[in-house]
C-alpha positions as CSV (number, residue, x, y, z in Angstrom):
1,X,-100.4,54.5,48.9
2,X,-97.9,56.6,47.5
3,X,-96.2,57.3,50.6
4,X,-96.2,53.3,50.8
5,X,-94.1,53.6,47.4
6,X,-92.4,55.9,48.5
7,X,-90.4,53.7,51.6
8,X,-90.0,50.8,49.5
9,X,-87.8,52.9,47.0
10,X,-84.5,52.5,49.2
11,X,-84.9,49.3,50.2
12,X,-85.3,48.2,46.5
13,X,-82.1,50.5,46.1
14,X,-80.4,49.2,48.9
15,X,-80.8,45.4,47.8
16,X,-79.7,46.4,44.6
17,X,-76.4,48.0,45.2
18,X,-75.8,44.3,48.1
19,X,-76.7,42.2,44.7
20,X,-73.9,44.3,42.4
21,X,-71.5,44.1,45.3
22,X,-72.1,40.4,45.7
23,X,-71.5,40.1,42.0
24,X,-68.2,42.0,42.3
25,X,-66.8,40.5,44.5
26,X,-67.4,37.2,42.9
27,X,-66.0,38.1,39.7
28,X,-63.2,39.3,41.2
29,X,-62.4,36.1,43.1
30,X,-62.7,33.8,39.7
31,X,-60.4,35.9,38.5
32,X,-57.6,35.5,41.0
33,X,-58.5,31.7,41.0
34,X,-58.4,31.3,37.4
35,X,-55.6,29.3,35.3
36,X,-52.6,30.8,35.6
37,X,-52.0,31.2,32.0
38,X,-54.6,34.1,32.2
39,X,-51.9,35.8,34.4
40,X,-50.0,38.2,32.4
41,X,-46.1,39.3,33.7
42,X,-45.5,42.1,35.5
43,X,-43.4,43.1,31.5
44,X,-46.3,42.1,29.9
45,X,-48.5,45.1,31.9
46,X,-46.3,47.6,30.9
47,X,-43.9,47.7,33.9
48,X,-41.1,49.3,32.1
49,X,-39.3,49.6,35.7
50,X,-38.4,45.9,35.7
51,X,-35.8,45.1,32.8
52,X,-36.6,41.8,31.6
53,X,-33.9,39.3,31.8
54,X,-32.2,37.4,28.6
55,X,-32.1,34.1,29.0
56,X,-28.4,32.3,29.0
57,X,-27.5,31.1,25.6
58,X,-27.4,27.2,25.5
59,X,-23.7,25.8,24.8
60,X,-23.6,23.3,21.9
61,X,-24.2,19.5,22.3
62,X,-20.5,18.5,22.1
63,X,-19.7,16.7,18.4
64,X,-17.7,14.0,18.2
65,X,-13.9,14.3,17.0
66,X,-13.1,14.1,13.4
67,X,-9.9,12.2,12.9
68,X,-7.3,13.2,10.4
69,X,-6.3,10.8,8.4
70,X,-2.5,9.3,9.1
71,X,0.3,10.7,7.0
72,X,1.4,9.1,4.2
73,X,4.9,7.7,3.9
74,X,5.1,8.3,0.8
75,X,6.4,11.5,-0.7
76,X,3.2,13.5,-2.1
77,X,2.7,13.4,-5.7
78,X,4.8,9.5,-5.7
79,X,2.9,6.1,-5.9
80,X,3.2,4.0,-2.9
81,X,6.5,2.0,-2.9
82,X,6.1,-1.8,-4.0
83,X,6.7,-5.0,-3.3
84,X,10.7,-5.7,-2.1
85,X,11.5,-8.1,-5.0
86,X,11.7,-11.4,-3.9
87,X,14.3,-14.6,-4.9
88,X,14.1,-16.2,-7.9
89,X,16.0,-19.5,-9.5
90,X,17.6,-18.6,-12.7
91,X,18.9,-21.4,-15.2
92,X,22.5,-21.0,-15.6
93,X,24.5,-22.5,-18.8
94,X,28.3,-23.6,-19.0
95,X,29.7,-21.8,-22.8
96,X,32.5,-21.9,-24.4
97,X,33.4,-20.7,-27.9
98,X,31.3,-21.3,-30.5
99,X,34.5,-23.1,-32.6
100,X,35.3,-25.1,-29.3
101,X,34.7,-28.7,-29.9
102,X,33.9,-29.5,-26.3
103,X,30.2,-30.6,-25.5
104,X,30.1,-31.1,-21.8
105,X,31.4,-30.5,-18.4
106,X,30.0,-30.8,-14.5
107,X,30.9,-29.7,-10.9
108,X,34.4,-31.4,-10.7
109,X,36.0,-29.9,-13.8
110,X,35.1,-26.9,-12.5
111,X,36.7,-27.6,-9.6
112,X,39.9,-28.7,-11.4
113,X,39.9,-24.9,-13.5
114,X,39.9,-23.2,-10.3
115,X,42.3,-25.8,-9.0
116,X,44.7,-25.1,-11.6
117,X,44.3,-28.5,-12.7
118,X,42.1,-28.9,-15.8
119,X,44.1,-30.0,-19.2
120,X,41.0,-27.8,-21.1
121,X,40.9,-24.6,-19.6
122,X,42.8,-21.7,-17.5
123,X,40.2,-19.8,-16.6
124,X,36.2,-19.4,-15.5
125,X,34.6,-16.7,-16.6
126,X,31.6,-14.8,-15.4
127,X,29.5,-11.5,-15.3
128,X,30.2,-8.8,-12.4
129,X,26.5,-9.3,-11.8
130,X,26.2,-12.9,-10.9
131,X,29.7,-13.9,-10.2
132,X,29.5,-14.6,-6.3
133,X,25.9,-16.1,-7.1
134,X,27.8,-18.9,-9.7
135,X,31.0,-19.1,-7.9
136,X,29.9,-20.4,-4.8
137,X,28.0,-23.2,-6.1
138,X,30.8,-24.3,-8.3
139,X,33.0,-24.1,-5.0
140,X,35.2,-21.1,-5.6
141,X,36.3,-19.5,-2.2
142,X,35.5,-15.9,-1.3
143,X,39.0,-15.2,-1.3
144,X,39.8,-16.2,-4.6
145,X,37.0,-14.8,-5.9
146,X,37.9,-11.0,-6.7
147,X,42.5,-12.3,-6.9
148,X,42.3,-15.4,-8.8
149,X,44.1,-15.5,-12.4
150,X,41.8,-18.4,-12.7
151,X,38.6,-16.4,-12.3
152,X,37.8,-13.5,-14.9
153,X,35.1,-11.3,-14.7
154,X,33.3,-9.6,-17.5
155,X,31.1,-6.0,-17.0
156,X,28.0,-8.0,-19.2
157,X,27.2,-10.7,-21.0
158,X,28.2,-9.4,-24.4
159,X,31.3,-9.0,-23.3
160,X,31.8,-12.4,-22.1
161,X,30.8,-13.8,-25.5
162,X,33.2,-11.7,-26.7
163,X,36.0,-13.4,-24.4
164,X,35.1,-17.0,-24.9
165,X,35.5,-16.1,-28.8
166,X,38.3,-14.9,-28.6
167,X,40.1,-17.6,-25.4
168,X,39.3,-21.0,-26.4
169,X,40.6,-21.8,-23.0
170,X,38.0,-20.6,-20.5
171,X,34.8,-21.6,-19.6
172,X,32.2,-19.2,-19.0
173,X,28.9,-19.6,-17.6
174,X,26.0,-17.4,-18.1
175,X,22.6,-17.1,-17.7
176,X,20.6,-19.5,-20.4
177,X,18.9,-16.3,-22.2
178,X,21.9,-14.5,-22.6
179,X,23.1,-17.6,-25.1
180,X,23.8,-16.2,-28.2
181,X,25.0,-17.8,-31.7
182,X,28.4,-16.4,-31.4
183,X,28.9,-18.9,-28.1
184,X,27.9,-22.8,-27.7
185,X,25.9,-23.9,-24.8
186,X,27.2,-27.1,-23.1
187,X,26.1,-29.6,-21.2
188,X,26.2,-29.7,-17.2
189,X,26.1,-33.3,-15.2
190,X,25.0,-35.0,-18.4
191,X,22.0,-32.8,-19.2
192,X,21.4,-30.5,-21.8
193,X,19.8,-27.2,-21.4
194,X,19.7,-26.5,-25.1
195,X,20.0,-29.0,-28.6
196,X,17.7,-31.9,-29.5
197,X,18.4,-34.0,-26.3
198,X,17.8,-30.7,-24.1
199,X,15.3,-31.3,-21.2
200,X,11.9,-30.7,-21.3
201,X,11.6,-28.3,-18.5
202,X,14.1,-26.2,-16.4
203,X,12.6,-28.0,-13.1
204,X,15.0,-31.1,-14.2
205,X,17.6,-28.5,-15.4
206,X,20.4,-29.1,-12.3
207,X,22.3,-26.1,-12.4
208,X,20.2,-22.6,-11.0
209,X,21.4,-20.1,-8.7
210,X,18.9,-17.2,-6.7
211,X,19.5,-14.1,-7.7
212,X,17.7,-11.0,-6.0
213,X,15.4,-10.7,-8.1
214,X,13.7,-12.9,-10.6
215,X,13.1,-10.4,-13.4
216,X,17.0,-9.4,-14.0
217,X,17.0,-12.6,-15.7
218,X,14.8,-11.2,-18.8
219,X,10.8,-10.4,-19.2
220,X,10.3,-13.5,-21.1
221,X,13.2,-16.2,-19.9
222,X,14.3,-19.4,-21.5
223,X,12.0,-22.1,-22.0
224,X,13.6,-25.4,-23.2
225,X,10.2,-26.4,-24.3
């Protein structure tokens, strides 16, 4: 009996050390077959004989443009130029002398002063400022304009008044708020711009010119009304 025992010892041995080997070698192939995460990289193992390679930085997304803003015509530190003025009608008056006794006139006296034919005055008078804008309404040529004896020329309004003060024989005309006591304001084509007969409105006063620009003729102009 004990020798018995004694030959069934290897083969018990022998079976064992197939059944561990069998094991092995199944182990072994799960764990090449497994998921490849479980795979760690060659750097990972400690193979310091492969440097490991950066990867490539990534170039920036492309932005889009920024625009500068257009220069400015304007000078820097200066407010933006305005408006160009525009044309406006201004109400113009005949005047004489405030001791003249004469209360009217119209387009063909004036005619006749710068004829040389009126029996009441010499001369027309006007400012430097609006003289081509009155004279050519009232028919003056541009030659006569500037060497004329008939035509005089004043540097402002005060000065005018002063003239028709002191020549009873011209007629001036001058822009109706620059009417002062000192001169009379008379009528033109049988209205009146100023007195108790004077129109209502300058819409029915008949004799404006245009001038470059409406506000020359005062902030606050004349209102018959």
């Amino acid at each position: 009996m004990i020798a018995g025992s004694s030959a069934r010892r290897p083969i018990v041995v022998a079976l064992g050390v197939i059944l561990t080997a069998v094991v092995l070698a199944t182990s072994g192939t799960w764990l090449h077959t497994g998921p490849a995460a479980t795979q760690l990289p060659a750097s990972a193992a400690g193979d310091a004989s492969i440097p490991s390679t950066p990867e490539a930085p990534t170039a920036p997304a492309p932005s889009a443009p920024v625009l500068s803003p257009e220069p400015s015509s304007s000078p820097a530190g200066s407010a933006p130029p305005g408006p160009t003025p525009g044309v406006g009608d201004v109400a113009i008056v005949p005047a004489v002398g405030f001791r003249s006794g004469w209360t009217s006139t119209g387009i063909a006296e004036a005619g006749d002063v710068l004829a040389g034919t009126s029996r009441r005055y010499a001369a027309i008078e006007v400012t430097s400022a609006d003289r081509d804008a009155i004279l050519e309404p009232l028919g003056a040529p541009s030659a006569d304009r500037a060497a004329s004896d008939r035509i005089r020329v004043a540097p402002d309004a005060a000065h005018l008044t002063a003239d028709l003060t002191a020549h009873p024989d011209r007629l001036g005309f001058v822009r109706a708020d620059d009417v002062r006591p000192a001169i009379r304001a008379i009528g033109w084509e049988g209205k009146e711009l100023f007195g108790a007969r004077r129109v209502r409105s300058l819409a029915d006063w008949p004799l404006k010119v245009q001038l470059p620009d409406a506000s020359v003729a005062r902030a606050t102009p004349y209102d018959p009304a």
